[in-house]
C-alpha positions in Angstrom: 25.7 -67.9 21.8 27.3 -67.2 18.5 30.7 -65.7 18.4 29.5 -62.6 16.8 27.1 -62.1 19.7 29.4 -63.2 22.3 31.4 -60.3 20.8 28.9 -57.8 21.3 28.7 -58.9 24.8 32.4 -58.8 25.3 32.6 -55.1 24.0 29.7 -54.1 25.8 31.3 -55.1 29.0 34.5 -53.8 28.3 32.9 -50.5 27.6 31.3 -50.5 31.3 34.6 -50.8 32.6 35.4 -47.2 31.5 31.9 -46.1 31.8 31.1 -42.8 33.7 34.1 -41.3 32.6 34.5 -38.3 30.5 36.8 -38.1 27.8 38.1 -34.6 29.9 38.3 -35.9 32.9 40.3 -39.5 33.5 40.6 -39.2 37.0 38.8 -41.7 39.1 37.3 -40.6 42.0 39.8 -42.0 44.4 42.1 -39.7 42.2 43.6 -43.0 40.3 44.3 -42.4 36.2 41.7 -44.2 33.9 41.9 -44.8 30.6 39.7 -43.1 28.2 36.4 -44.7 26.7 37.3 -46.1 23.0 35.1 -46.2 20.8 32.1 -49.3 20.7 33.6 -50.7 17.1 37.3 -50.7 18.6 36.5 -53.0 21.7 34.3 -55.0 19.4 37.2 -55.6 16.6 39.4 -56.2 19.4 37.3 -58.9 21.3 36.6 -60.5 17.9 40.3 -60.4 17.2 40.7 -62.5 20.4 37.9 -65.1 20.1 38.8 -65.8 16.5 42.5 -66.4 17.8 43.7 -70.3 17.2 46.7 -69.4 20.1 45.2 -67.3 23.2 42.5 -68.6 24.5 39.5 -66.0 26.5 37.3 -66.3 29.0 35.1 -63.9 31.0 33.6 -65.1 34.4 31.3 -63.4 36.3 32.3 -62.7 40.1 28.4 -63.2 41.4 29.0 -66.6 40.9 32.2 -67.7 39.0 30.4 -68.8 35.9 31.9 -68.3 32.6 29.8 -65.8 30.9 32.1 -65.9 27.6 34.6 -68.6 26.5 36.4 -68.6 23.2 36.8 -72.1 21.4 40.7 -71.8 21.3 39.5 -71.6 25.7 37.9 -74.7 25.7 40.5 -76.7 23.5 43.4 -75.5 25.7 42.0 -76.2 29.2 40.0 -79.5 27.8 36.3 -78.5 28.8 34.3 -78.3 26.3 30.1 -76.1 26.6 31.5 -74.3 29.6 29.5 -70.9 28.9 26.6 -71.0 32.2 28.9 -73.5 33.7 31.4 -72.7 37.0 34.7 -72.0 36.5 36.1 -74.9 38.6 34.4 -77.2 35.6 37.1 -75.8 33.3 39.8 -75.4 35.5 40.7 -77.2 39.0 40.5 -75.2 42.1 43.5 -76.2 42.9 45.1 -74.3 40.1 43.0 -71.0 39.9 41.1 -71.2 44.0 38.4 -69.0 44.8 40.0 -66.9 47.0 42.7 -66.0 44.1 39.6 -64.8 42.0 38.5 -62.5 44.4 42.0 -61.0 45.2 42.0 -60.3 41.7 38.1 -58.5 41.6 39.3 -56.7 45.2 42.5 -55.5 44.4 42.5 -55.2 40.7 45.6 -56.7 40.0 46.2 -59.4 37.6 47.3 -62.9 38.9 49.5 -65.6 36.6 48.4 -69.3 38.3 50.8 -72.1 38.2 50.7 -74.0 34.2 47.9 -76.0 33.7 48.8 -79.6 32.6 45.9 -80.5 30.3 45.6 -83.8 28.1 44.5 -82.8 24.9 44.0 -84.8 21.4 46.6 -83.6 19.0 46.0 -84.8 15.5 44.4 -87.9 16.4 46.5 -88.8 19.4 46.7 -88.5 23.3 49.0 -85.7 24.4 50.2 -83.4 26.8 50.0 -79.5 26.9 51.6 -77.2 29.2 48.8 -73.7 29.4 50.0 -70.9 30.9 47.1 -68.6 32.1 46.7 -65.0 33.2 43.7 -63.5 35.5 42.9 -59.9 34.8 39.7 -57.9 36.6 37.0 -57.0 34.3 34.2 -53.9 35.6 30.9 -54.5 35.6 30.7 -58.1 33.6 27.3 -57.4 34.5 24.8 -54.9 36.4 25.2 -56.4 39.6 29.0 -57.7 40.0 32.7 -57.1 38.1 34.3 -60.1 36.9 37.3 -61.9 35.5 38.9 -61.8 31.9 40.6 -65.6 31.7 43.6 -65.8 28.8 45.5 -69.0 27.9 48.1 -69.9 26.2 50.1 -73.2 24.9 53.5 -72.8 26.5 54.6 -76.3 25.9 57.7 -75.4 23.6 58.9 -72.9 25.8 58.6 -75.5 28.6 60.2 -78.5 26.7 62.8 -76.2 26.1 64.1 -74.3 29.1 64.0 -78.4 30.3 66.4 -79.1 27.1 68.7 -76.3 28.7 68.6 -77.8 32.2 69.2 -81.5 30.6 72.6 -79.9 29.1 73.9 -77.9 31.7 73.3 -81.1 33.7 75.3 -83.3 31.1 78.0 -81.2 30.3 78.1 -81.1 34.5 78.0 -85.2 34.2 80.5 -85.4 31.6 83.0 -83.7 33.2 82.2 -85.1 36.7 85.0 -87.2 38.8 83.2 -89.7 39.3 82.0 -93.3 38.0 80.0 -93.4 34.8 77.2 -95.6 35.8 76.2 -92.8 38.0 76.4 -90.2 34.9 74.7 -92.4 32.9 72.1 -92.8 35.5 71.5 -89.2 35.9 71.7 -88.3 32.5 69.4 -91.0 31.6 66.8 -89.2 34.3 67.4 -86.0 33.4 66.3 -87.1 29.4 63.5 -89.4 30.6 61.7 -86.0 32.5 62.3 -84.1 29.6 61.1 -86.5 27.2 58.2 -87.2 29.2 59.1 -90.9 29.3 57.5 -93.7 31.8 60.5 -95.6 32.1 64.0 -96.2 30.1 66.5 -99.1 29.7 70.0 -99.6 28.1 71.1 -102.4 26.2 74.8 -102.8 24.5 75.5 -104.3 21.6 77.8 -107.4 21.1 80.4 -107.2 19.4 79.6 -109.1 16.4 76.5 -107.0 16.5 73.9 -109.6 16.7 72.8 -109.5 20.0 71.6 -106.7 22.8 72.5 -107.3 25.9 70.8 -105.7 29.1 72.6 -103.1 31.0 71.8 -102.9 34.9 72.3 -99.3 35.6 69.9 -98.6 38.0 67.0 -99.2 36.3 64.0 -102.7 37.0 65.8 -105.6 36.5 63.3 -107.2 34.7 63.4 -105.0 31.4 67.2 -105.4 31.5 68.1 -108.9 32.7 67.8 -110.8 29.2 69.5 -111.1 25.5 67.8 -110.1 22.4 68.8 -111.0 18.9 68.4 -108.3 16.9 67.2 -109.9 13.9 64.3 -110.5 15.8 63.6 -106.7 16.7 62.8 -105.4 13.2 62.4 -101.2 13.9 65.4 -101.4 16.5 67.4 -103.3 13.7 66.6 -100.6 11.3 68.0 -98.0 13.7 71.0 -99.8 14.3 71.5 -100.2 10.8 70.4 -96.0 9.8 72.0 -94.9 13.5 69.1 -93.1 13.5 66.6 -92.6 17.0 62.9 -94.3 15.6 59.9 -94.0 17.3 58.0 -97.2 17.7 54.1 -97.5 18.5 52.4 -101.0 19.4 50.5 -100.9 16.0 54.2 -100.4 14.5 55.8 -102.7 16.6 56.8 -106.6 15.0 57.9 -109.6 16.2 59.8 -109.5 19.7 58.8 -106.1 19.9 55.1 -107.2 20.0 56.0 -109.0 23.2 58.3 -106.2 24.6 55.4 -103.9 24.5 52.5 -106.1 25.5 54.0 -108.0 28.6 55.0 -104.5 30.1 52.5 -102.7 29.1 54.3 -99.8 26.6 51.9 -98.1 23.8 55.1 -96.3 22.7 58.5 -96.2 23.1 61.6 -94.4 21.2 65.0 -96.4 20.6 67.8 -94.5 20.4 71.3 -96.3 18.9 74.2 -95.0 21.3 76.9 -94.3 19.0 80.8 -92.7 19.2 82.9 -92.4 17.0 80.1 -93.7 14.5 79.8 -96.8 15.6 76.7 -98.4 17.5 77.5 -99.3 20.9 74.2 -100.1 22.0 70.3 -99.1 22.3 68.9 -96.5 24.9 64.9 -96.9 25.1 62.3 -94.4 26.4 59.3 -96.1 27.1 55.8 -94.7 27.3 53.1 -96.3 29.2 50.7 -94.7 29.7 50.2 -92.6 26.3 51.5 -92.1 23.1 52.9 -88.5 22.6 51.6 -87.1 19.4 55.5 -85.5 18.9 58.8 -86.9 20.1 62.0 -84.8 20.2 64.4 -88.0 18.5 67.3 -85.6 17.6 67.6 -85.2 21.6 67.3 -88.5 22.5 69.4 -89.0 19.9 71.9 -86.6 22.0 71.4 -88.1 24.5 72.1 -91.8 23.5 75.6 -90.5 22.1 76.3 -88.9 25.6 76.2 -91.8 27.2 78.1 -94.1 24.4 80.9 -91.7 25.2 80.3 -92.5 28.9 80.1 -96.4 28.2 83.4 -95.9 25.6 85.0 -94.0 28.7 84.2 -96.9 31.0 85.7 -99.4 28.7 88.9 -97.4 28.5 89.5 -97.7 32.1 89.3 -101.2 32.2 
């Protein structure tokens, strides 16, 4: 089905939904308000509008069976199914998200449902990511002779979620910062905090020496085994550069050189981002985010960035103690 004709469709069912209904008389028969018929080239504009869209996704499902009788490409791209027109709903998205029984509340009662986001892996520009889709259930009359339906739109909420977590991270750190209490344990939960927002596998600390040579793994909390060892920088080319530019880098195994082959291959990482932890402009030491399982497609280095410098204060703050 072409989109043109699966537009003629759409605004042939929307019509039905205000079918039987006089322009003089928009009272139902149960004496609720209805909204007038608009005209046939209206709905069809308007359905158009909506399958042409590259940022809300549409679906229509029939209730007979809970197969999609319509699905926009945008659809299909943001919940990761792809040919789902004939197929059932649950193909597209899992049950467990959008059940049955939520489907037919929504037919029965005729109010609109907003499921939990879906969290779909998608391919962004050539590379494995995750998107967070927010989707909305609205009832739909007569998707065909026999049975209503439901109108399915999605949306890529991922910003908004990354950044109401970035809000959460910094009322947390400014909490941490100003916390009585030891700064391994800020630096722990701070380091958490960043990991969940950055969407990170795992994460590790090393300090710098003082002659700036060597990184030295920091135990604070984290496997012992990607913290208990020495590198020489010279040997860690991108995390040298970093150092040198105090600037967070993202490194892939393609980009990766020398020790950093090693790093990545003996545990596994396809990506990771170093972050030089800096106060008072000077390097104190590395903070990486490792990711093992894909390689985000965008990486938000200005806030691991922050983040690195928050704890280099917390490591500077330590030291003063001493």
């Amino acid at each position: 089905m072409s989109r043109t004709e699966g537009a003629d469709v759409a605004s042939r069912t929307y019509m039905q939904t205000t079918s039987g209904t006089d322009l003089d008389d928009v009272t139902s028969r149960e004496g609720v308000p209805e909204h007038p018929r608009i005209s046939d080239v209206l709905a069809r504009a308007t359905l158009q509008a909506l399958l042409d869209s590259e940022t809300v996704g549409v679906a229509l499902v029939s209730a007979s069976d809970w197969t999609h009788v319509l699905a926009s490409a945008t659809y299909e791209r943001l919940v990761g199914a792809k040919e789902t027109l004939g197929r059932h709903v649950s193909d597209a998205i899992p049950e467990a998200v959008v059940p049955h029984a939520m489907l037919g509340s929504v037919v029965s009662t005729g109010k609109g449902a907003r499921p939990d986001s879906l969290l779909v892996r998608a391919e962004v520009e050539g590379e494995a990511d995750a998107i967070h889709v927010a989707l909305t259930l609205l009832r739909v009359r007569r998707v065909t002779p026999e049975s209503d339906g439901v109108l399915v739109l999605a949306q890529d909420v991922s910003q908004q979620v990354h950044e109401r977590r970035i809000g959460e991270l910094f009322v947390a750190l400014a909490n941490d910062m100003a916390a009585e209490r030891d700064e391994s344990g800020s630096i722990r939960a701070s380091v958490s905090h960043a990991s969940e927002a950055l969407a990170a596998d795992a994460a590790s600390i090393f300090l710098l020496s003082p002659d700036g040579k060597r990184l030295h793994g920091a135990l604070v909390g984290w496997d012992w085994t990607r913290t208990s060892f020495v590198a020489e920088v010279e040997h860690w080319p991108n995390v040298a550069g970093a150092i040198a530019a105090n600037e967070a880098v993202y490194v892939t195994a393609e980009t990766a050189k020398l020790a950093e082959e090693v790093w990545f291959e003996r545990r596994g990482i396809t990506a990771a981002v170093c972050a030089p932890m800096a106060a008072d402009g000077r390097v104190l030491g590395i903070l990486f985010f490792d990711y093992a399982t894909s390689k985000p497609a965008k990486v938000d280095l200005a806030l691991a960035k922050e983040i690195a410098d928050q704890c280099a204060l917390l490591v500077q703050r330590a030291a003063a103690r001493v």
